[in-house]
Rosetta silent file (secondary structure, phi, psi, omega in degrees, C-alpha in Angstrom):
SEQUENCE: XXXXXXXXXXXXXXXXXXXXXXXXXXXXXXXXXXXXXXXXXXXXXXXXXXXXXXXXXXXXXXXXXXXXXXXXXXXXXXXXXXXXXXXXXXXXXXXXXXXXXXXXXXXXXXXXXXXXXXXXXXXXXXXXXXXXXXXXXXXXXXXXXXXXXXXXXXXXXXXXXXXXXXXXXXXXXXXXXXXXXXXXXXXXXXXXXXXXXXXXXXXXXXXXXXXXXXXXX
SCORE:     score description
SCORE:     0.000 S_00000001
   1 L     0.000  137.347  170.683   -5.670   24.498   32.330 S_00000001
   2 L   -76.927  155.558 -167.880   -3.380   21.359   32.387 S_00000001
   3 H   -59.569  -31.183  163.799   -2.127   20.025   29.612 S_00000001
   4 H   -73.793  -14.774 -178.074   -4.152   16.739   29.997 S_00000001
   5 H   -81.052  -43.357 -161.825   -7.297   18.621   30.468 S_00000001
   6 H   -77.729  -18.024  174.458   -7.136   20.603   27.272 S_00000001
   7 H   -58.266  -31.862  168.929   -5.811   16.834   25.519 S_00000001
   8 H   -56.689  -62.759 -132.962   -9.479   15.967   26.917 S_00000001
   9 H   -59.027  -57.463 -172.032  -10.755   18.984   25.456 S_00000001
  10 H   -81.962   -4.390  172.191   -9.895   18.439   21.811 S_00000001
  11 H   -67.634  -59.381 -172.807  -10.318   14.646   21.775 S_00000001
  12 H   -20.843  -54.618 -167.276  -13.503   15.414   23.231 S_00000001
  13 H   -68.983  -19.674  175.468  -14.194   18.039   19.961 S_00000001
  14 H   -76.536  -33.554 -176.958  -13.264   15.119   17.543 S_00000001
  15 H   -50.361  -27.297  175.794  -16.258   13.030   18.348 S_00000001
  16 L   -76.349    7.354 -165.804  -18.405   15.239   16.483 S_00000001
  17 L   -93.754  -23.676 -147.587  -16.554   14.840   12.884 S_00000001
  18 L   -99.170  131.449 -179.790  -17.244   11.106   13.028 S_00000001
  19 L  -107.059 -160.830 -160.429  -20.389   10.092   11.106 S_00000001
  20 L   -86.082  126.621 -170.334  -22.682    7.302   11.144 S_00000001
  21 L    63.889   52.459  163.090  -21.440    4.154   10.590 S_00000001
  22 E   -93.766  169.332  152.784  -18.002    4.637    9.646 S_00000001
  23 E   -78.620  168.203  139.352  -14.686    2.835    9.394 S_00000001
  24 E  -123.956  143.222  178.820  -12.411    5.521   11.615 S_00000001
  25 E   -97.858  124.727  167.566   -8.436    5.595   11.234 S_00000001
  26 E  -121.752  105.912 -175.422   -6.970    6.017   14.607 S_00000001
  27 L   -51.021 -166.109  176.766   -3.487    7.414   15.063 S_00000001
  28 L  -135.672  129.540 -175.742   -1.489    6.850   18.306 S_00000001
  29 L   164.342  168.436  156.167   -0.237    8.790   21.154 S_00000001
  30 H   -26.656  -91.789 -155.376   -1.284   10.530   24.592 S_00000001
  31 H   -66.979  -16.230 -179.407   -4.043   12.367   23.419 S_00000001
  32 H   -64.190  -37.571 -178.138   -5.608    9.799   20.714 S_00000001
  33 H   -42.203  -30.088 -155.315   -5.308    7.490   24.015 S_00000001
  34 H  -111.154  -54.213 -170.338   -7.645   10.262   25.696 S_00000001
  35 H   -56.927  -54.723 -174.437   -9.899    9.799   21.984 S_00000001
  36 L   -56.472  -12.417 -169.741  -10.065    6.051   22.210 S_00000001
  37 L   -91.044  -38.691 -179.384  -11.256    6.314   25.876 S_00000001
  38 L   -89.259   -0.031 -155.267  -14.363    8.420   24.795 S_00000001
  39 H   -80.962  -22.677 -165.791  -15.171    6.110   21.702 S_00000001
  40 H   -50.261  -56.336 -165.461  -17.920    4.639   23.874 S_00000001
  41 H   -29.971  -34.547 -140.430  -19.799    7.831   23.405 S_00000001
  42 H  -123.836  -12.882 -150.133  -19.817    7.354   19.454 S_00000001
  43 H   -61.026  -41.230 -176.984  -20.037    3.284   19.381 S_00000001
  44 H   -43.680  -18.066 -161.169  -23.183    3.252   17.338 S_00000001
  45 H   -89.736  -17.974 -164.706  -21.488    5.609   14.631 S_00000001
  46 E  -130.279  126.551 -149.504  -18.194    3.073   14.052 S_00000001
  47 E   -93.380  -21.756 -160.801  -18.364    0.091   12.074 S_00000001
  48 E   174.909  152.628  164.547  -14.515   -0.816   12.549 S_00000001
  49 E  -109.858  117.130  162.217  -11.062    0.712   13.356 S_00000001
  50 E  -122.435  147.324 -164.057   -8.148    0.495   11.500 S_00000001
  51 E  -107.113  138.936 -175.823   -5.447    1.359   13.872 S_00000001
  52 L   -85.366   13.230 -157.280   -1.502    2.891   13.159 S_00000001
  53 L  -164.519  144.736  177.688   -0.058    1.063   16.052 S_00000001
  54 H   -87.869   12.611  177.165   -0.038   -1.979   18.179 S_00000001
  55 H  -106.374   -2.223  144.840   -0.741   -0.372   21.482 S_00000001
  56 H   -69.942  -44.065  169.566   -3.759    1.453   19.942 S_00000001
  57 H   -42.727  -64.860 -163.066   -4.753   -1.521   18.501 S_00000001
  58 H   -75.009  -33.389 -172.120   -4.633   -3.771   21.572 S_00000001
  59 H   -70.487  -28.341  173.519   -6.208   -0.437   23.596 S_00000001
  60 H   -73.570  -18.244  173.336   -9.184   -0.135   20.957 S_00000001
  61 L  -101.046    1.620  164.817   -9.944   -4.256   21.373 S_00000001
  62 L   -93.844  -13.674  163.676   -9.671   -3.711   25.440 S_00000001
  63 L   -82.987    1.810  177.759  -12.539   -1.495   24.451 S_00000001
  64 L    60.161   22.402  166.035  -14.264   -3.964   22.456 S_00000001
  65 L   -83.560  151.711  152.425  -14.121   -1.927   18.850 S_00000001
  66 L   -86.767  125.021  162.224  -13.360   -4.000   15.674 S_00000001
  67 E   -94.303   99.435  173.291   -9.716   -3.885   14.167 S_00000001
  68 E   -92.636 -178.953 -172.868   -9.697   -4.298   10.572 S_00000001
  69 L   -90.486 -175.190  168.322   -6.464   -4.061    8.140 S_00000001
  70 L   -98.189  -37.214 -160.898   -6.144   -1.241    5.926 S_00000001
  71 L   -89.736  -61.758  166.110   -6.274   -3.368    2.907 S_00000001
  72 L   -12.098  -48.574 -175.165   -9.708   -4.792    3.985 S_00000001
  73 L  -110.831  -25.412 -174.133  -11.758   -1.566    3.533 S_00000001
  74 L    78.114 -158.741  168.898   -9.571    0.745    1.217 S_00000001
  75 L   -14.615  112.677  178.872  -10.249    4.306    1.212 S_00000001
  76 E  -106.217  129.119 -179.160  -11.103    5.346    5.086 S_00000001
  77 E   -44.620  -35.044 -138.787  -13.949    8.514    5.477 S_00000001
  78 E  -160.183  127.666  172.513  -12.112   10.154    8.549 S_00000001
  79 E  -145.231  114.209  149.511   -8.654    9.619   10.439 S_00000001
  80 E   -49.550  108.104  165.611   -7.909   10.612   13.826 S_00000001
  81 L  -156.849 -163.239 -170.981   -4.281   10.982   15.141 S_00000001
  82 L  -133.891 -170.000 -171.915   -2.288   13.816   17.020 S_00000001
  83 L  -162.056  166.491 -160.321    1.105   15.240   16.165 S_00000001
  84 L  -100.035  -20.422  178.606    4.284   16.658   18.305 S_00000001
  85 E  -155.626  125.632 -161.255    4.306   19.457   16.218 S_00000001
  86 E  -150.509  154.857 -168.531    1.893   21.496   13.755 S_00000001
  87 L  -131.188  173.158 -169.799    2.106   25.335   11.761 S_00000001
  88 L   -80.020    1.232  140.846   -0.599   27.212   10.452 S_00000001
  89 L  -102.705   55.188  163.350   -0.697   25.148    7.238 S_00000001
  90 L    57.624   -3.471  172.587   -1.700   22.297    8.793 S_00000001
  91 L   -59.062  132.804 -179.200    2.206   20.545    8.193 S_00000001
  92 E  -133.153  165.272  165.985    2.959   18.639   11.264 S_00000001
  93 E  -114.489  166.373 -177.565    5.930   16.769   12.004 S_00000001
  94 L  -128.800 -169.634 -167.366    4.840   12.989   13.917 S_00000001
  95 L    57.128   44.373  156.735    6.451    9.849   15.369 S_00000001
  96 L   -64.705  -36.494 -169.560    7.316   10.769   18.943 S_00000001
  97 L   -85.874  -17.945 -172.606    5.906    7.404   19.442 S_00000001
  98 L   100.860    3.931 -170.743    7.372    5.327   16.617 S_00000001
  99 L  -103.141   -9.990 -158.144    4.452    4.970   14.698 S_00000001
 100 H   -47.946  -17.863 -151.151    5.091    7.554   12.090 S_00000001
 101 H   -91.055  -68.588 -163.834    5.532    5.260    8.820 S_00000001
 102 H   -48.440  -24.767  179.680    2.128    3.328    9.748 S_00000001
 103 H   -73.152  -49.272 -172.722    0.299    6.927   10.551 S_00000001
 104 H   -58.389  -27.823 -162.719    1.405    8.568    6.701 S_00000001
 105 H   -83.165  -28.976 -166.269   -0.006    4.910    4.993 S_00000001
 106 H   -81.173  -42.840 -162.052   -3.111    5.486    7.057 S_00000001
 107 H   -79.358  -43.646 -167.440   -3.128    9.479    6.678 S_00000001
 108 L   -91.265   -3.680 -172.212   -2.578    9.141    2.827 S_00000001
 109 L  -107.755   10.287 -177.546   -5.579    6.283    2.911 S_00000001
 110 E  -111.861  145.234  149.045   -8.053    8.857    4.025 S_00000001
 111 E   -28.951  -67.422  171.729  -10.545   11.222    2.766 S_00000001
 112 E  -152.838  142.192 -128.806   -9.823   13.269    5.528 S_00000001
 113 E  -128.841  110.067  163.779   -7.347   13.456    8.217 S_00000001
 114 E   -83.734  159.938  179.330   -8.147   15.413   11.757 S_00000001
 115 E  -135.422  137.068  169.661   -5.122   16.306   13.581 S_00000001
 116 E  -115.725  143.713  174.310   -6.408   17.041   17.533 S_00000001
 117 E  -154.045  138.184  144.570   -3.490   19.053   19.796 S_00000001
 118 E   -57.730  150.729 -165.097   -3.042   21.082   22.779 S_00000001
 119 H   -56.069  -55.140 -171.649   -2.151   24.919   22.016 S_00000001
 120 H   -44.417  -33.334  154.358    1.546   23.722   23.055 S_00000001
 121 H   -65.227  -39.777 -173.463    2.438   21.645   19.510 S_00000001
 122 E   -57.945  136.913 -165.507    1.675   24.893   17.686 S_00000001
 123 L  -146.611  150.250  178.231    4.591   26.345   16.274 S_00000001
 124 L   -75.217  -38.678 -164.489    5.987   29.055   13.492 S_00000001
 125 L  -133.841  152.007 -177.022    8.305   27.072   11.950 S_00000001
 126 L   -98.042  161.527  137.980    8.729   23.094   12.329 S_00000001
 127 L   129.648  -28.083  160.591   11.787   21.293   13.274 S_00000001
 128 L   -47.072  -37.731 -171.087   12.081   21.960   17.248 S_00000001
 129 L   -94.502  140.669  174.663   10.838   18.793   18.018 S_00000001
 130 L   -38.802  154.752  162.899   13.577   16.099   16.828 S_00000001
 131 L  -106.912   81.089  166.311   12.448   14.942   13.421 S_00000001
 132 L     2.201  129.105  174.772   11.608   11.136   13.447 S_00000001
 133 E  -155.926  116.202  164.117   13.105    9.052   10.429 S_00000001
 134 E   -53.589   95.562 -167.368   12.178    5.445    9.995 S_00000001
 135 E  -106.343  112.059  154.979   15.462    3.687    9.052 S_00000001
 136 L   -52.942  108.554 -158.282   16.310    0.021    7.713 S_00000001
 137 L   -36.786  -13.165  160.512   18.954   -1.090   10.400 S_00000001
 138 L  -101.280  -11.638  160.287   21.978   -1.264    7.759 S_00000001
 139 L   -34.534  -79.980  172.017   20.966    1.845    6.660 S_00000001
 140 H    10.005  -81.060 -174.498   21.712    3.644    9.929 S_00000001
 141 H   -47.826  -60.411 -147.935   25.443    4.876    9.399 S_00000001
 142 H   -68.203  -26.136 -169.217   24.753    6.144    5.605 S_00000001
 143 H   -61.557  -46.078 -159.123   21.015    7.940    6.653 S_00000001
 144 H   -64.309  -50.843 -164.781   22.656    9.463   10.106 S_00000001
 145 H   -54.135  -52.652 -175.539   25.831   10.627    7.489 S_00000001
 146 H   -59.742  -70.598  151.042   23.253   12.618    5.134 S_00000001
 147 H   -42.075   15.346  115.920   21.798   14.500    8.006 S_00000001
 148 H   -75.108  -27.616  164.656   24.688   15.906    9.095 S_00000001
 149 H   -48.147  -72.467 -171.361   24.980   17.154    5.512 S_00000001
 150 L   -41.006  -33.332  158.189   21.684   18.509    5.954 S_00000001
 151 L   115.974   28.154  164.763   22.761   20.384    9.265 S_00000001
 152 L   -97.448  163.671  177.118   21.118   17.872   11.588 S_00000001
 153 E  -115.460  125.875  154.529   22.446   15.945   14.292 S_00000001
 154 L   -73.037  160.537 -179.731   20.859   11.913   14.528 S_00000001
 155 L   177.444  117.648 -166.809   20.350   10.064   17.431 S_00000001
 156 E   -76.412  142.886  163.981   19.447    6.622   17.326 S_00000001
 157 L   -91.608  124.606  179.139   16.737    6.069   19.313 S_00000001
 158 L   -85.268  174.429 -172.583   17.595    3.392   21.837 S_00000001
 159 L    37.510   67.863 -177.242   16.486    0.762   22.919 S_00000001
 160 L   168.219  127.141  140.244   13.047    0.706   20.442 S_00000001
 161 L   -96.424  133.496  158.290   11.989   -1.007   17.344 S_00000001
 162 L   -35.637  166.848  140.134    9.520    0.021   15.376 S_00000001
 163 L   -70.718  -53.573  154.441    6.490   -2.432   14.717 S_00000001
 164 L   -57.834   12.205  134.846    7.662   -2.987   11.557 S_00000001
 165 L   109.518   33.621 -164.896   10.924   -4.035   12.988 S_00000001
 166 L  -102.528  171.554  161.098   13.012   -0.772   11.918 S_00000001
 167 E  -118.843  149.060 -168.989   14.969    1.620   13.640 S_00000001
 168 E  -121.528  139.246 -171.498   14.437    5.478   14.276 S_00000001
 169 E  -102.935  108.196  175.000   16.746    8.107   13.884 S_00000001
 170 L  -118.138  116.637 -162.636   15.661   11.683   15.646 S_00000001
 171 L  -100.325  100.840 -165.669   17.283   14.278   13.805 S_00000001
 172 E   -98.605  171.918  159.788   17.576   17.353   16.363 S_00000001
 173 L    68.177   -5.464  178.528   18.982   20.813   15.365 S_00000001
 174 L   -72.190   97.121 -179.143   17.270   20.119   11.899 S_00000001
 175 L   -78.990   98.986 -155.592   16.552   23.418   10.073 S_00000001
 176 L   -92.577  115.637  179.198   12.906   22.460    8.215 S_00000001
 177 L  -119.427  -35.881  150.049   12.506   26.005    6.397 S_00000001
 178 L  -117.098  109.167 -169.388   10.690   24.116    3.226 S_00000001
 179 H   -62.340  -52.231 -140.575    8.652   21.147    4.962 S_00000001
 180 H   -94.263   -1.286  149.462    7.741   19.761    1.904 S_00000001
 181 H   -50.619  -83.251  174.534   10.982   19.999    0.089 S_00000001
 182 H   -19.409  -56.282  176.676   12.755   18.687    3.085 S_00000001
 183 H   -73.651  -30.995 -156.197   10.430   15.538    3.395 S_00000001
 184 H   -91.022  -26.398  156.720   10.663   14.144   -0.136 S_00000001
 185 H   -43.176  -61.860 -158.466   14.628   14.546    0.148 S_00000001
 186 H   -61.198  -64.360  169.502   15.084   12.861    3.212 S_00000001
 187 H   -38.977  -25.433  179.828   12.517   10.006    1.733 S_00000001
 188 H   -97.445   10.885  174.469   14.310    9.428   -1.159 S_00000001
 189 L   -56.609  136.076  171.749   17.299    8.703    0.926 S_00000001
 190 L   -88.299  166.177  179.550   17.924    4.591    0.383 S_00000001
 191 L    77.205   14.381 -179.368   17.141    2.510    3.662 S_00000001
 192 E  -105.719  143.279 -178.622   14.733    5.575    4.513 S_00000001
 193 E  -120.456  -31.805  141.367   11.040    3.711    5.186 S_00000001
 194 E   173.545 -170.808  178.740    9.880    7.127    5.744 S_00000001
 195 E  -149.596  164.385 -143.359   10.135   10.427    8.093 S_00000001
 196 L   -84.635   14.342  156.602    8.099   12.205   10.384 S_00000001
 197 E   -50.101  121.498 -169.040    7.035   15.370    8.044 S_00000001
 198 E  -117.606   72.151 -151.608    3.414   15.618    7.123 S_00000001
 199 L  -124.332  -40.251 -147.729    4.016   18.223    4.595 S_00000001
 200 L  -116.382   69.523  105.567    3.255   16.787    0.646 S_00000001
 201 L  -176.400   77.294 -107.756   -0.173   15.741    2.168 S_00000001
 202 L  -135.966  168.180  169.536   -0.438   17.721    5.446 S_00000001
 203 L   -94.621  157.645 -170.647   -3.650   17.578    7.485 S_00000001
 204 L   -34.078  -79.238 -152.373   -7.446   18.323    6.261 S_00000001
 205 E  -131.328  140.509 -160.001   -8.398   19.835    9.592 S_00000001
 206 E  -105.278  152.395 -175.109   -6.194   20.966   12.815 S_00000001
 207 E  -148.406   98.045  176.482   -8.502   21.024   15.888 S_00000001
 208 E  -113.217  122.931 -167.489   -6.465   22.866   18.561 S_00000001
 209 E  -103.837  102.675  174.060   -7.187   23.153   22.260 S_00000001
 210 L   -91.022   13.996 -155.856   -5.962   26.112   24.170 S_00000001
 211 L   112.424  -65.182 -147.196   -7.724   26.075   27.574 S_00000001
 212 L  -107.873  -33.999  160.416  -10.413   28.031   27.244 S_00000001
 213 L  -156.883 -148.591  152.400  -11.624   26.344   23.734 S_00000001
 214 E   -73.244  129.445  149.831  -11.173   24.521   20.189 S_00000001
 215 E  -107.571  146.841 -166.989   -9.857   26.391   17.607 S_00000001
 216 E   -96.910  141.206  165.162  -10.629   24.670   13.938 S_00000001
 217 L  -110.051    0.000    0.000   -7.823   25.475   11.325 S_00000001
């Protein structure tokens, strides 16, 4: 099966978590792109969206959903988003897209957090995929210098701001052996706005699509 089919598959498999008359938190990416496209299905059940991103944003109001704030409703039942990389404790790392700092405020504002993937993000260990790190822009030199301590190589990503108006640093070659160690160093770095480890609050439920079906983790 192509890789876009099984991104159908498990978007598909999310619609059923969402109950009646919710707010739903919607992440950003390819496959949430493929979730938001199916929301039709579901409209009666969703009261409002609050959205991590402005191209989710503007694609959930070309769809005619309401986009609320985060600070409007407070605590959200159920948040949707996908991830670039995920292990069999539900730690993923996020922010292929840039969105990572706005997905953890959203992800940490939920009840409960679905993560939907293709079989192809699953992994033993994290840290193949570059690791995303939201940096304030004077920041840059000393954050990239600590992560060559750490035994990564940075690489600004070019040409791209954030929405919040930051720059991201993808930290390849980065050996994540303790996720959750790993993230609250690199966070407590100053001029770090946050990085793309979803480890100290990881997700509820992983809903992964190999082909042939879902598997729930």
């Amino acid at each position: 099966m192509h890789q876009d089919d099984k991104k159908t598959q498990v978007a598909e498999c999310a619609l059923e978590f969402i109950e009646t008359r919710q707010v739903l938190g919607v992440g950003s990416g390819s496959t949430v792109n493929i979730f938001i496209g199916m929301l039709d299905k579901i409209r009666t059940k969703i009261e409002a969206c609050v959205s991590s991103s402005n191209a989710s944003t503007k694609l959930l109001k070309e769809n005619n959903f309401k986009v609320v704030d985060l600070k409007e409703v407070g605590k959200i039942p159920i948040y949707v988003d996908g991830a670039d990389e995920a292990n069999k404790s539900l730690q993923l790392i996020k922010g292929g897209g840039g969105a990572l700092t706005r997905e953890k405020i959203i992800s940490n504002n939920s009840e409960k957090f679905i993560c939907i993937i293709d079989d192809s993000k699953m992994v033993s260990q994290l840290g193949k995929f570059p690791l995303p790190i939201e940096v304030i822009p004077m920041a840059q030199s000393a954050v990239a210098l600590e992560m060559i301590k750490l035994g990564g190589r940075p690489v600004l990503r070019e040409n791209f701001t954030t929405d919040n108006g930051n720059i991201i640093l993808d930290v390849h070659n980065l050996k994540i052996n303790e996720p959750i160690e790993i993230e609250q160093e690199i966070n407590n770095l100053a001029g770090v706005v946050t990085n793309g480890l979803f480890a100290i609050k990881p997700a509820n439920k992983l809903l992964v699509a190999d082909g042939n079906s879902v598997k729930e983790l």
